[in-house]
Structures are given as structure tokens and as C-alpha cells.
KEZAFI-732729 format. One line per 3 residues: their letters; for each residue y, x, z of C-alpha. Coordinates in Angstrom, 3 decimals. Each point is the difference from the previous one (the first is absolute). Example, Ala and Ser with C-alpha at 12.3 -4.5 7.8 and 13.67 -1.06 7.14 Angstrom:
KEZAFI-732729
AS> -4.500/12.300/7.800 | 3.440/1.370/-0.660 .
end
This chain:
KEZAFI-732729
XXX> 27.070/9.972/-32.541 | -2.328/-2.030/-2.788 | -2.882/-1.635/1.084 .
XXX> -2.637/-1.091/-3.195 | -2.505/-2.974/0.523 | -1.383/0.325/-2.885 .
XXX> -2.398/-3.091/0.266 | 2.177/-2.738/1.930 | -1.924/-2.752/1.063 .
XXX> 3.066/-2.083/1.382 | 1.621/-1.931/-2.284 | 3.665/0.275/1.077 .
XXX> 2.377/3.262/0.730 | -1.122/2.421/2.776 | 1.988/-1.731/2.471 .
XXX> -3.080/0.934/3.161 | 0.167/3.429/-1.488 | 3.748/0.379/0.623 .
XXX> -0.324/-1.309/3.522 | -1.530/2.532/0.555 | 1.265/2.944/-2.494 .
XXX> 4.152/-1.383/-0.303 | 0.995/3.266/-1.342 | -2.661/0.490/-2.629 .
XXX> 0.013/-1.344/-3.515 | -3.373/-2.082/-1.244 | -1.131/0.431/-3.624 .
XXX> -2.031/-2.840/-0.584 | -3.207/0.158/-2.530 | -2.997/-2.905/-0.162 .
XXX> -2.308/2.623/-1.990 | -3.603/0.352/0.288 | 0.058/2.969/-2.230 .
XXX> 2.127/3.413/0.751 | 0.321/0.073/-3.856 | 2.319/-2.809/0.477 .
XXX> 2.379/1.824/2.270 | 2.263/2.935/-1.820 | -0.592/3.161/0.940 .
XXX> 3.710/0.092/0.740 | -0.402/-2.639/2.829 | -2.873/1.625/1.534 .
XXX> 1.729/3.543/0.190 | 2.988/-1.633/1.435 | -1.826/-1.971/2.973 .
XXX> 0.634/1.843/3.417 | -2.828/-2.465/1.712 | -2.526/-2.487/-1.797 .
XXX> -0.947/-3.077/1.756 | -3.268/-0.813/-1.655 | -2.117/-3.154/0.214 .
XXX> -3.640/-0.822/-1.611 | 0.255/0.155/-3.728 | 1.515/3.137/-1.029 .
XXX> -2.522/2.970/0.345 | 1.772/3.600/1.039 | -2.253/2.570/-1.081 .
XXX> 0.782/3.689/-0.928 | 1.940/-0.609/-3.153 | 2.650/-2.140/1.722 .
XXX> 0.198/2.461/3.107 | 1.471/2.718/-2.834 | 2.621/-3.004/-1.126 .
XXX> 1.266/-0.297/3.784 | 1.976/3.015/0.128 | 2.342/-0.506/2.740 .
XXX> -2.284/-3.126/1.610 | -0.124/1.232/3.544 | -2.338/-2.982/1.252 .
XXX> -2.119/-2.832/-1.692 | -0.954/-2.489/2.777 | -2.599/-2.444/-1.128 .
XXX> -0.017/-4.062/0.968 | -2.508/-0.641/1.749 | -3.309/2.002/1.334 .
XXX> -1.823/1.445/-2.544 | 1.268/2.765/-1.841 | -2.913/0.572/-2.970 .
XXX> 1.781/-0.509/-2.837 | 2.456/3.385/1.445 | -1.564/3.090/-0.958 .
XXX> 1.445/1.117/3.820 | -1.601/3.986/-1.222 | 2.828/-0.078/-3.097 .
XXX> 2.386/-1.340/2.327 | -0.360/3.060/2.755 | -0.268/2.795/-3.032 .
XXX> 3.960/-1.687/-0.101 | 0.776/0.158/3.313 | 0.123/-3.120/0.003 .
XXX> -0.846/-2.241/2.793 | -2.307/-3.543/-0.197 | 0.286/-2.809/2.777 .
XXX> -1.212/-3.494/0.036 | 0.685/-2.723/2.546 | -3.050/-0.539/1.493 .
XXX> 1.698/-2.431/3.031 | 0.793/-2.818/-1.522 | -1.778/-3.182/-0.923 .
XXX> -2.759/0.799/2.266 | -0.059/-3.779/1.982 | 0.104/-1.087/-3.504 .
XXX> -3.017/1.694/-1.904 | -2.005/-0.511/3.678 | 0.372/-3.943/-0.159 .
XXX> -0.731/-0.193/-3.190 | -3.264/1.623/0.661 | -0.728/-2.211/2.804 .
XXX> 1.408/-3.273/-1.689 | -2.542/1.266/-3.290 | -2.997/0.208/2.741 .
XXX> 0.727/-3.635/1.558 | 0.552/-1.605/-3.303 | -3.345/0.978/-0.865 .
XXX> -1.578/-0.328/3.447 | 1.597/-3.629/0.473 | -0.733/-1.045/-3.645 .
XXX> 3.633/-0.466/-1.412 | -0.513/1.375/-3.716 | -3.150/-2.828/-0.236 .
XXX> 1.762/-3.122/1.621 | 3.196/0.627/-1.538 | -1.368/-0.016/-3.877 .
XXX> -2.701/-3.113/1.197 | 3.250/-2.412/1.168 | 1.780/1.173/-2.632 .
XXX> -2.504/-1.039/-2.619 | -1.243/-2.893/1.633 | 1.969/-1.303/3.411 .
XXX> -3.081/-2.730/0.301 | -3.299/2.212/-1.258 | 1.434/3.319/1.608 .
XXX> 0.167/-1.823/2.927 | -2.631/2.664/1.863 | -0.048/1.864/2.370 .
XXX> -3.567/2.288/-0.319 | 0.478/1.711/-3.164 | 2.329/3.014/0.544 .
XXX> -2.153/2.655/-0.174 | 1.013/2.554/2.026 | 0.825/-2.112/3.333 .
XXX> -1.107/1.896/3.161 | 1.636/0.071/3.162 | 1.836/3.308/0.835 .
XXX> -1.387/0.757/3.878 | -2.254/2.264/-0.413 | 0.368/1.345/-3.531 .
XXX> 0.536/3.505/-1.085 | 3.053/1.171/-1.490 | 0.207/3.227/-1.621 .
XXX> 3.181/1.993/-1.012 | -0.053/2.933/-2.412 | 3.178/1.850/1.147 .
XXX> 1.326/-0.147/3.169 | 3.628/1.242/-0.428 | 3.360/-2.595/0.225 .
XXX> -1.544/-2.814/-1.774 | -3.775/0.541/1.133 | 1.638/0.025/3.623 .
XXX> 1.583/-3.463/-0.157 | -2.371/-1.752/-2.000 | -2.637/1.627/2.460 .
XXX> 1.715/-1.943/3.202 | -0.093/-3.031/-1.628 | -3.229/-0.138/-0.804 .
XXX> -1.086/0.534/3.568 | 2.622/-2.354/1.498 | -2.109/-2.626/-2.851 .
XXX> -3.220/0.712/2.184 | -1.316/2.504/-2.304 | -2.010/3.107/0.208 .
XXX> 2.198/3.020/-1.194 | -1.297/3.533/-1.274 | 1.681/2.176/-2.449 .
XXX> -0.387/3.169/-2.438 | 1.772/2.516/-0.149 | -0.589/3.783/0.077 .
XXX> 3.375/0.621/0.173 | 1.505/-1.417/2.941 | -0.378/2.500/3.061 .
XXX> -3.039/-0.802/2.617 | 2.956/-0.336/2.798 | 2.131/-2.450/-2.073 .
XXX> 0.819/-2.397/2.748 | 0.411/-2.866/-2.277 | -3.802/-0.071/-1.256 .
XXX> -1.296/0.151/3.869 | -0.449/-3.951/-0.176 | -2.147/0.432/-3.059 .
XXX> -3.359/0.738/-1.023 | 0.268/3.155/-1.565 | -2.678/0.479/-3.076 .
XXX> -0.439/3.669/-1.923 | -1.876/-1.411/-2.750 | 1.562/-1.921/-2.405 .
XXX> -2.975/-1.894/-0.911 | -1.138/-0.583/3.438 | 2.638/-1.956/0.876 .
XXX> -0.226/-2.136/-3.758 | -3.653/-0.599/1.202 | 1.434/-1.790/3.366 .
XXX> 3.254/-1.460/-1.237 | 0.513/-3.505/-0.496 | 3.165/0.505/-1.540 .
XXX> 1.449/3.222/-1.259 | 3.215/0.623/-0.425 | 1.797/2.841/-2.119 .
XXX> 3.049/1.803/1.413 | -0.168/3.645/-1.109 | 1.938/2.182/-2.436 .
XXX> -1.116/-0.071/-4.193 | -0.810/3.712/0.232 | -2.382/1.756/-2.647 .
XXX> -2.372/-0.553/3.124 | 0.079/-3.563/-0.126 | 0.554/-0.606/-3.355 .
XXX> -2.822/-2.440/-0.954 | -1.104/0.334/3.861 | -1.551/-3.493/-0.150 .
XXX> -2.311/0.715/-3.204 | -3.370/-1.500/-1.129 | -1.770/1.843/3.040 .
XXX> 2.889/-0.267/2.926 | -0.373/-4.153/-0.896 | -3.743/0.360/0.398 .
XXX> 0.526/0.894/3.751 | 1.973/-2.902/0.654 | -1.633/-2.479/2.472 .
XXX> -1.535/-2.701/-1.918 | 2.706/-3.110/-0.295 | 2.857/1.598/1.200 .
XXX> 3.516/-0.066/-0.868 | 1.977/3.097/-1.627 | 3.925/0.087/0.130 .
XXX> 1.875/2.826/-1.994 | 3.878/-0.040/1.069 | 0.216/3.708/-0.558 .
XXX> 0.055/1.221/-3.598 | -2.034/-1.679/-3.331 | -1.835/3.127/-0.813 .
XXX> -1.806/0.367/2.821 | -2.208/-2.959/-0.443 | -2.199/-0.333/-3.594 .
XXX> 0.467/-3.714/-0.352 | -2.807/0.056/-2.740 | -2.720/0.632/2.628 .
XXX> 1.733/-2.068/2.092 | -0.755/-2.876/-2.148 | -3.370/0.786/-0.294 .
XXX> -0.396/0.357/3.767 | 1.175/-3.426/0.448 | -1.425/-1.564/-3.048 .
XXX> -3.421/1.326/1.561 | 0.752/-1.292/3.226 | -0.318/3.204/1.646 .
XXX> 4.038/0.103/0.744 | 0.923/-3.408/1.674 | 4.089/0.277/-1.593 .
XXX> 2.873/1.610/0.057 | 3.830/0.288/0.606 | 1.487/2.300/-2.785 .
XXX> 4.229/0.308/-0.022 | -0.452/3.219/-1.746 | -1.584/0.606/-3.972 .
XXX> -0.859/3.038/-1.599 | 2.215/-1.221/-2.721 | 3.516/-1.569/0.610 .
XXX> 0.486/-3.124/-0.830 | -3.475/-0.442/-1.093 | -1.645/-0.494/-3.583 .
XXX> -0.791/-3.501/-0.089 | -2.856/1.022/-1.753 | -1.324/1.934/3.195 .
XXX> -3.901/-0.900/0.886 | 1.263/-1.088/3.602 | 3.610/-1.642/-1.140 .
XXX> -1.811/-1.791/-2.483 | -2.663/-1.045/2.569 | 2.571/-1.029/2.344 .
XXX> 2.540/-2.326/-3.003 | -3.078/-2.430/-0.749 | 0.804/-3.819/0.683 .
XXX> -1.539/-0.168/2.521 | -1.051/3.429/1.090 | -3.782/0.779/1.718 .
XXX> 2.549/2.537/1.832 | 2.504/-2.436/1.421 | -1.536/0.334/3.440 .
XXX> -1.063/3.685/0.110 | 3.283/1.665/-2.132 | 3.467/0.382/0.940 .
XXX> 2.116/1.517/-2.136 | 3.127/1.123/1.190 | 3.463/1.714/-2.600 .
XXX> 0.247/2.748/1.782 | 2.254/-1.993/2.637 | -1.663/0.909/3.669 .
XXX> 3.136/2.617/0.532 | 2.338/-3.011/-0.710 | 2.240/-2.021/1.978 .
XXX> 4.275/0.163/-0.756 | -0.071/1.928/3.366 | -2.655/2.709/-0.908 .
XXX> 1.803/0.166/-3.722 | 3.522/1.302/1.845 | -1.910/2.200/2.230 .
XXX> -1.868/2.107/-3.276 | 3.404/0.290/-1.605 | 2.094/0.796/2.766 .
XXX> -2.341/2.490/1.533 | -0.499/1.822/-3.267 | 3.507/0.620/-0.651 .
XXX> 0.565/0.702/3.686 | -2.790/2.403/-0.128 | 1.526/1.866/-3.268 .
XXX> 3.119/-0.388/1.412 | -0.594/2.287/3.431 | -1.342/2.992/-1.911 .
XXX> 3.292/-0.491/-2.541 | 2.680/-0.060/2.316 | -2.169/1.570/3.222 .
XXX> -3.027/1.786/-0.786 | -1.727/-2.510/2.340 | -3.690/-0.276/-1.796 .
XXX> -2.372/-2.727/0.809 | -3.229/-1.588/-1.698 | -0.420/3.617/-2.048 .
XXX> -3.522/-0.035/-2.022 | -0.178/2.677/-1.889 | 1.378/2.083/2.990 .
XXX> -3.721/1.654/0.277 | 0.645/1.328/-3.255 | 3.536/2.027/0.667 .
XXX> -0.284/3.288/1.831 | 0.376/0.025/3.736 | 3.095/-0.571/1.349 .
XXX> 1.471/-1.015/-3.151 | 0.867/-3.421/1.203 | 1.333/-0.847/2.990 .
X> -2.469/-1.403/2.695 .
end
């Protein structure tokens, strides 16, 4: 059994991995381009373990003729062309249930920072212990009784970072036109069917759901114009979703109070970026209503062995069981094609 990753992003041997998979044999790649990979190694892979850089589409589905599986690292799946995938017979999973107490505190942690000042104090005392010595010039200070906090997504992550808001004292609502009316978990919540309704009553918004051709560029020039004047945005989910160009301008107008961004549309950034660039100046206007994040709110050592164990675990059971779990392209096969 040979198991590609064509994009490893741990810097030793697949020693999780075989934990998990003892009898199958890893062929390590760090390749952000498929062109990097011989054909021969892709047509030999029985299962690809896949993580953020290297794209799948239709052209590396034809390579993977005896791939059986391609489980991805992580939650999103947009860089898989899942439709090439199921013209193959071949089956797509994630692991959506994992890091989910991470990515949730890091949301919360980004709204207190900003709420209790942090960013702002933290740059004054470091520039000046004696002169930063203040305690009235964070600007985005409130306290959290009483405040609206609005989720975009109320799935895994939306859930958790949902009950700690309201055990913080604040006011909870959510979109999501997805989630069933009877989903028990959202009873506790204010339930809002209009997107910009809820933006429009949110003190802070934060963004949990899916990069989808739906919500690609969801927070545009026009969503960000719906936002409640001052208040905080915090993107955890995927870098696309938010246009960070008008989200500059939305803060630089004062119309957006500041935001909480671990996501970019481009990975790692161009230092040249309007908002990077914004954000690197000695000292920065931004410093106390930016937070910029690498990409690091799925991250702890514990949440790291869980993503890599549960992906080859999950390849692993349709390999050597035909036990299928986290399938998303399994709309896309013909019923009863994959087990349930």
C-alpha cells in the first residue's frame, strides 16, 4: 500500500502517519506544484494525503490511476476539483473534527485582545515604558456584557466559538442557511436569515464557514458596508473570503472599528500588500485595531497529531475496510456508490 503527500508540511519522516497506517509505505514530496511530482509517483500512489499547497484539479485526477482515496488536511477542500475526483471513482474526505477548541479560542482570544486593548498597550510600553504609561488610548476598549456577537457559520467551529462567547456575557446570533431549523445546537442562539441583518446588529462578527464559490469574496466592498459602525471583524476561516482591500478602507474611514485576520487571500502575504504594508509601519495607526495572525488558530502540538493521525486513519479504513467517513464529493457519485 503507498500513500503520496505530495505537499508535506512536517519537517521530519511520517512517523504520526505510520501510527496510524504501520503497514503502508509514505512517499514523501514538499511540492507546491504537481509538475514537480513524476507522473510515475502519482500513478503509483494507492491513497494521497494532501495538505494546503498542492492544488488537485482534473489533470492530476487522470495521473492517479490506481489512487483509491485522496484525504485532504484539514477542512477545506477548494483547491480538489472533488467533480474530477468522482468521474474516477474516486472518493474525497477531509477531517473536519479536529482543531476545533483551537480555531474557537483563537477567535475569542482575537475579540478580547481587541476589546481589552492588548495590540495598543503592548506596542505603547514597548516603545516607551514611561510615556506609554496610559491607560485611555486603546481604541477599541468596551466591556463585553451586553455586546453582540455574530458568527457566520455555525458548524464545529461556529459551535464552540459560539458558547464561549455567551459564557463571556455576550449576545450570540448566527447565519447560516444551511444548518437545519431543528439543529439542537443553534436553539441557544439568535437565529438571523439575512446576512446583512445580522452585520447591521453585530458588534463583532466572526467568520466560520466553508471558502465555497458562494462565499468567495463574501465580505466585499458592499457586505463591509453593512457592518455596524466600529465593530470588530475576525476571519479564522479561509483568506478569500474576506477582500482585505475594502477592509482597509472600511477601517481607514472609520466605518469598521478593526479586525482579527489569521487567514490572507494570499499565503504568506506580499509585503507589498495595501493592508500588510499598513500594518509593518513603526509604529502602526493599526496597532490597536489589526491583528494579524500566520495562519496558526488550528495550532497547538496536540491539534497538529490529531490532523495527521486522523487523515491517515481516515484513508486508512476505506484501504484496508471500506469504512468511509468525512466524504465531500460523495453528492457527486451515483447513489449507492459509496457506502453510507
Amino acid at each position: 500500500m503507498k500513500i503520496l503527500v505530495p505537499d508535506a508540511q512536517f519537517a521530519l519522516d511520517p512517523d504520526v502517519e505510520r501510527t496510524a497506517l504501520p503497514e503502508a509505505e509514505f512517499i514523501i514530496h514538499r511540492a507546491r506544484d504537481p509538475l514537480q511530482i513524476p507522473d510515475s509517483v502519482w500513478s503509483s500512489a494507492d491513497g494521497v494525503l494532501v495538505w494546503q499547497d498542492m492544488p488537485l484539479d482534473r489533470v492530476v485526477a487522470r495521473k492517479l490511476t490506481r489512487c483509491r482515496i485522496v484525504v485532504r488536511h484539514g477542512v477545506g477542500f477548494d483547491k480538489v476539483d472533488l467533480e474530477a475526483f468522482a468521474e474516477r471513482n474516486i472518493p474525497v474526505c477531509n477531517v473536519p473534527d479536529y482543531g476545533i477548541e483551537e480555531v474557537a479560542n483563537h477567535a475569542i482570544a482575537c475579540a478580547l485582545s481587541l476589546r481589552r486593548g492588548l495590540p495598543t498597550y503592548t506596542e505603547m510600553l514597548s516603545l516607551d515604558p514611561v510615556a506609554g504609561w496610559q491607560w485611555n488610548v486603546a481604541p477599541l476598549v468596551r466591556r463585553l456584557t451586553g455586546q453582540a456577537f455574530g458568527i457566520v457559520g455555525l458548524g464545529r467551529i461556529g459551535q464552540a466559538a459560539a458558547a464561549r462567547a455567551k459564557a463571556l456575557g455576550f449576545d450570540v446570533g448566527f447565519y447560516d442557511p444551511y444548518l437545519p431549523v431543528d439543529e439542537p445546537a443553534a436553539q441557544p442562539y439568535l437565529r438571523f436569515a439575512d446576512l446583512g441583518e445580522m452585520l447591521a446588529q453585530s458588534d463583532i462578527v466572526s467568520i466560520h464557514c466553508p471558502l465555497t464559490r458562494e462565499t468567495h469574496g463574501l465580505f466585499g466592498e458592499s457586505t463591509l458596508a453593512r457592518l455596524k459602525k466600529g465593530s470588530i471583524l475576525i476571519n479564522t476561516a479561509r483568506g478569500p473570503i474576506v477582500d482585505t482591500d475594502a477592509l482597509l478602507r472600511g477601517i481607514e474611514a472609520g466605518a469598521i472599528g478593526g479586525a482579527a485576520l489569521d487567514v490572507l487571500p494570499q499565503e504568506p502575504p506580499d509585503p507589498d500588500d495595501k493592508l500588510v504594508a499598513a500594518y509593518r509601519l513603526p509604529p502602526s495607526w493599526l496597532a490597536g485595531r489589526l491583528i494579524l495572525t500566520p495562519h496558526a488558530a488550528f495550532y497547538s502540538p496536540e491539534s497538529w497529531y490529531d490532523l495527521r493521525y486522523k487523515a491517515a486513519d481516515t484513508a486508512g479504513d476505506w484501504l484496508k475496510k471500506g469504512k468511509l467517513r468525512n466524504c465531500v464529493n460523495r453528492h457527486l457519485f451515483p447513489p449507492g456508490a459509496l457506502p453510507v
